[in-house]
C-alpha positions in Angstrom: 22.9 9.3 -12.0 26.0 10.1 -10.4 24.9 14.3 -11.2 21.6 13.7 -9.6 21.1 15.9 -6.6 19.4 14.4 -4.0 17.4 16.4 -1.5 16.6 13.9 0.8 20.3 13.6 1.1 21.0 17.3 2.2 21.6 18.0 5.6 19.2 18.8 8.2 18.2 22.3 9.1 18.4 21.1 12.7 22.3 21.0 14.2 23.9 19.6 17.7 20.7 17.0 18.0 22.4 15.7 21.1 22.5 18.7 23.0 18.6 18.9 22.7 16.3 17.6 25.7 13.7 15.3 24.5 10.9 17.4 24.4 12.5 19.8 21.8 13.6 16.6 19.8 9.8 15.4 19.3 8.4 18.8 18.5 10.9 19.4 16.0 10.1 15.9 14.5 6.5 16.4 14.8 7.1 20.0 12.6 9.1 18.2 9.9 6.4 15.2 9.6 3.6 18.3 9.7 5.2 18.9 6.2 4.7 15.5 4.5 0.4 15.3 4.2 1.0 18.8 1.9 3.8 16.9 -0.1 1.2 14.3 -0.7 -1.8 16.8 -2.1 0.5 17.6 -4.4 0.6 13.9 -6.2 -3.0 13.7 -5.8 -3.2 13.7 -9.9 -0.4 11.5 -10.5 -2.1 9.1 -7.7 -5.0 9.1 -9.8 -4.1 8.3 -12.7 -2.6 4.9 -11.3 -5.6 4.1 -9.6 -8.1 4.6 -12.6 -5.2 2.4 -14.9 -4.8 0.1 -12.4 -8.8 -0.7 -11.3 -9.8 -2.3 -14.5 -6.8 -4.3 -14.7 -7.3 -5.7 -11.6 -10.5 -6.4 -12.8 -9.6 -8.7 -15.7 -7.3 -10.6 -13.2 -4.2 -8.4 -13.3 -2.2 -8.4 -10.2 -0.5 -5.1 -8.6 3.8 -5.6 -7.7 5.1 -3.2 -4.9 9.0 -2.9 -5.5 11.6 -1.8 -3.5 15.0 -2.2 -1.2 15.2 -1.0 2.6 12.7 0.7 4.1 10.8 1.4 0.7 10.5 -2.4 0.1 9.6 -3.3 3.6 6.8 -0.5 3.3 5.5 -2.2 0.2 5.3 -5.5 1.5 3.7 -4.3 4.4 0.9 -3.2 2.5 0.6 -5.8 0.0 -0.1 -7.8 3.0 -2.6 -6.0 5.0 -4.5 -6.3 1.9 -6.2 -10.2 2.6 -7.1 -9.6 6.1 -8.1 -6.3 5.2 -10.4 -6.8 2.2 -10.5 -10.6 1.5 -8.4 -10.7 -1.2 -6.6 -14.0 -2.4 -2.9 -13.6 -1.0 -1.5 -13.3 -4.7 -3.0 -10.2 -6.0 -1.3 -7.9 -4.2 2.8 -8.7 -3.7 5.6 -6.7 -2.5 9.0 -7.8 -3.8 12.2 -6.7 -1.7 15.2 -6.2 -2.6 17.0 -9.5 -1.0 14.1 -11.5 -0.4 12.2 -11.9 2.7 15.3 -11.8 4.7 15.7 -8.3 4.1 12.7 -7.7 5.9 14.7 -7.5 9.2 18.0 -6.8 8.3 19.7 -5.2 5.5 21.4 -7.6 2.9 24.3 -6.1 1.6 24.5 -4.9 -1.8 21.0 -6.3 -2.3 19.3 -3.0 -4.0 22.6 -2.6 -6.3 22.2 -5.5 -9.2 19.8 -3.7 -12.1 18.8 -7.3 -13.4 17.5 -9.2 -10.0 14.3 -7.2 -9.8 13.3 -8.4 -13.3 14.3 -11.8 -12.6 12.1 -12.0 -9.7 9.2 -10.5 -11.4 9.4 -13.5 -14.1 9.7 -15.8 -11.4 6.0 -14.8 -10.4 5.0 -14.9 -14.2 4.5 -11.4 -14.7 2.5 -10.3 -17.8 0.9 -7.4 -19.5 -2.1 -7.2 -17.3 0.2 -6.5 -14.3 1.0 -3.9 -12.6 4.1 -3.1 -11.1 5.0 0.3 -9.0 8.4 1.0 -7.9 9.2 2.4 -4.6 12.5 4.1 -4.0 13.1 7.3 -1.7 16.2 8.4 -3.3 14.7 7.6 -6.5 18.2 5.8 -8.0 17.6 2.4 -6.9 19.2 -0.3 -9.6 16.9 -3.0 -8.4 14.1 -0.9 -9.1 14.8 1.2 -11.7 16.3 -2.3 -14.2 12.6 -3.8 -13.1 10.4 -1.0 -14.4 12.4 -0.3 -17.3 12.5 -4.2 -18.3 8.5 -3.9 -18.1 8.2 -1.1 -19.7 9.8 -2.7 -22.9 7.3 -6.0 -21.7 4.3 -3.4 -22.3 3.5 -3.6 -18.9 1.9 -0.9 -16.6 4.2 1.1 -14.3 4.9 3.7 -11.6 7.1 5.0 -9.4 7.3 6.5 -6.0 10.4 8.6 -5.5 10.7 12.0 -2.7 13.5 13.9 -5.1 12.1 15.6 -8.1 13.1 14.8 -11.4 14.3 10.6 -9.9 16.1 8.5 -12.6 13.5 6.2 -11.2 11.0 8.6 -12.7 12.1 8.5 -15.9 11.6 4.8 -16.6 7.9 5.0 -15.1 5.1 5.4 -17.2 3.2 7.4 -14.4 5.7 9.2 -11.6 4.6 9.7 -8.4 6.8 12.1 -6.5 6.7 13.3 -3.3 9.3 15.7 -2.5 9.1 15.9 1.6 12.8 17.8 2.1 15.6 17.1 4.2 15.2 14.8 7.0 15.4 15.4 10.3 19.0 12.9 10.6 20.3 14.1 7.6 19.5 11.1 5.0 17.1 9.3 7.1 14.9 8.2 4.6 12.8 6.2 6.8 11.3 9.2 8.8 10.0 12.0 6.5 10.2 10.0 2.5 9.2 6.6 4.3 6.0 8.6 6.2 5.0 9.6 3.1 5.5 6.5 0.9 3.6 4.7 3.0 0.8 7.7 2.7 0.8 7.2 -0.7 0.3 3.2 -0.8 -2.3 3.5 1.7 -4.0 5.9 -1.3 -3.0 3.7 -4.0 -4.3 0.4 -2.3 -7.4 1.8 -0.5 -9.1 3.4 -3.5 -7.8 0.3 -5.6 -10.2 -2.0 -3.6 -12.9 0.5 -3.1 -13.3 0.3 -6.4 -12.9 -3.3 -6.5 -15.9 -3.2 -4.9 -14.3 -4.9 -1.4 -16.0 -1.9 0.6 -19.6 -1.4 1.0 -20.6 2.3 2.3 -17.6 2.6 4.4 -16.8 -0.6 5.7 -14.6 -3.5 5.2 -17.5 -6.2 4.4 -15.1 -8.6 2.8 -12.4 -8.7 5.8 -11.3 -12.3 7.5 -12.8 -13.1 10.4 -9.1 -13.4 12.3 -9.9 -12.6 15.5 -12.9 -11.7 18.2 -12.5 -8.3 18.2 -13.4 -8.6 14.1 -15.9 -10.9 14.3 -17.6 -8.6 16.8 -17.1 -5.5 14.2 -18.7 -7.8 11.5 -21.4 -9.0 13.7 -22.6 -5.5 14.2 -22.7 -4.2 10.7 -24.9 -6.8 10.4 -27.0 -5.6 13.2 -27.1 -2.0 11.3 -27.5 -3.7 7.9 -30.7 -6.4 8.4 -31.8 -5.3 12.1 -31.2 -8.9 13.3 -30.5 -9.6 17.1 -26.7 -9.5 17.8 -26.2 -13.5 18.5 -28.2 -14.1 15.5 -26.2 -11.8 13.4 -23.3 -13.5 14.7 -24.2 -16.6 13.9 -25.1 -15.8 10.1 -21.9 -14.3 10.4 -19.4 -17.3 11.4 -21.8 -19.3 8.8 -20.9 -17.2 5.5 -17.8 -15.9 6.8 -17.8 -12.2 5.5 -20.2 -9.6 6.1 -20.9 -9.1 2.6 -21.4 -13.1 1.6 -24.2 -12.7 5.6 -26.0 -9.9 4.5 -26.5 -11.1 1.0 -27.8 -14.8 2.0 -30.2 -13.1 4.9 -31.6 -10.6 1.9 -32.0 -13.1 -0.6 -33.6 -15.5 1.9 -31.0 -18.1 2.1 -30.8 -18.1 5.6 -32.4 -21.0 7.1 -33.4 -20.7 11.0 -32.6 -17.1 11.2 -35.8 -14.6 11.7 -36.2 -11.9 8.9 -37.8 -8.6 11.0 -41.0 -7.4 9.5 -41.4 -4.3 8.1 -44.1 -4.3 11.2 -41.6 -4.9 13.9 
């Protein structure tokens, strides 16, 4: 590992960053990040192939692990936990694991991403088993914590990938499905959290999004099953259910605060379960 060349380690293109005004700064920044969507295409195929193994796991009750340290894990368990709100999903079937716990959320714990056997451990603390999941996220693609997890559950037979941004990542090798997306240089030499961290986070919005589309947690093109956390989303679900049954906005919120998803309103007002609330004709 010590050989591996790392590309999101070599230096920037750009020199003397502090002799630039402002304006030059962001538009060189904005060129760089212009660069990471076509990284992305590229692991469309090896994006897919996660998705369609991962979707009928889920279905039997497997759950999906996000792994990483620093930036990578915090980007994991940021989406593992927009997924509840988001789509309704019981808080357990998504989970990012970080490299030094949740403390490690704000500040880096020293030396927490170095121990190959921690990942593992935690993973059996959550009673991980063959109809899992687990996909490791690690810019450099050499992390210990993450690379000792998905080789341990490899030899457990269970599902994993990777998400690396250097080609050929140790971190690759112990993955049954690689996902690299090789995004360069970074702007500050070895910043993994601009370019690699922009692009990981493109890549679990893929993974996570499609997962639940085809979970069946979006109807058309809306979020049906979201919670009902605030007023600005209880006025978003009160008008799909407008558009959906034709209902008058109060009464459409009403149905709505009564069933508590979209999906769980519109189903009881087509099925007739809907006492006191007025089904339009086909007249009216």
């Amino acid at each position: 590992m010590e050989d591996f060349q790392k590309i999101t380690e070599y230096p920037s293109p750009y020199r003397h960053l502090e002799t630039k005004p402002v304006g030059e700064i962001l538009s060189e920044i904005n060129a760089e990040d212009h660069k990471v969507a076509d990284a992305v295409e590229k692991a469309i195929p090896q994006i897919t192939r996660l998705v369609e193994q991962l979707v009928p796991r889920m279905r039997r009750g497997g759950r999906l692990f996000y792994m990483g340290a620093g930036t990578s894990g915090r980007l994991g368990v940021l989406d593992a936990s927009e997924i509840p709100p988001t789509y309704g999903m019981p808080p357990g079937r998504v989970i990012g694991l970080i490299a030094g716990g949740d403390a490690a959320l704000r500040r880096s714990v020293e030396s927490a991403e170095d121990g190959e056997v921690r990942g593992w451990e935690e993973l059996q603390a959550h009673d991980v088993t063959s109809l899992d999941t687990v996909v490791g996220i690690a810019a450099s693609g050499t992390t210990p914590y993450v690379i000792g997890a998905l080789r341990r559950c490899r030899e457990a037979g269970i599902l994993t990938a990777s998400i690396a941004c250097n080609p050929g990542a140790p971190v690759s090798q112990v993955a049954d499905i690689p996902i690299e997306v090789v995004t360069g240089p970074e702007y500050v030499t070895g910043s993994t959290r601009m370019k690699a961290g922009t692009a990981q986070k493109l890549v679990l919005n893929m993974i996570s999004t499609s997962a639940m589309i085809g979970l069946g947690r979006v109807e058309d093109n809306r979020m049906v099953h979201m919670q009902l956390t605030n007023k600005k989303l209880i006025d978003r679900g009160s008008r799909m259910i407008v558009e959906s049954t034709g209902l008058p906005y109060d009464e459409a919120r009403g149905l709505l605060l009564q069933h508590g998803s979209v999906s769980r309103a519109v189903e009881a007002f087509r099925s007739g379960a809907a006492p006191g609330v007025h089904k339009p004709s086909s007249h009216e």
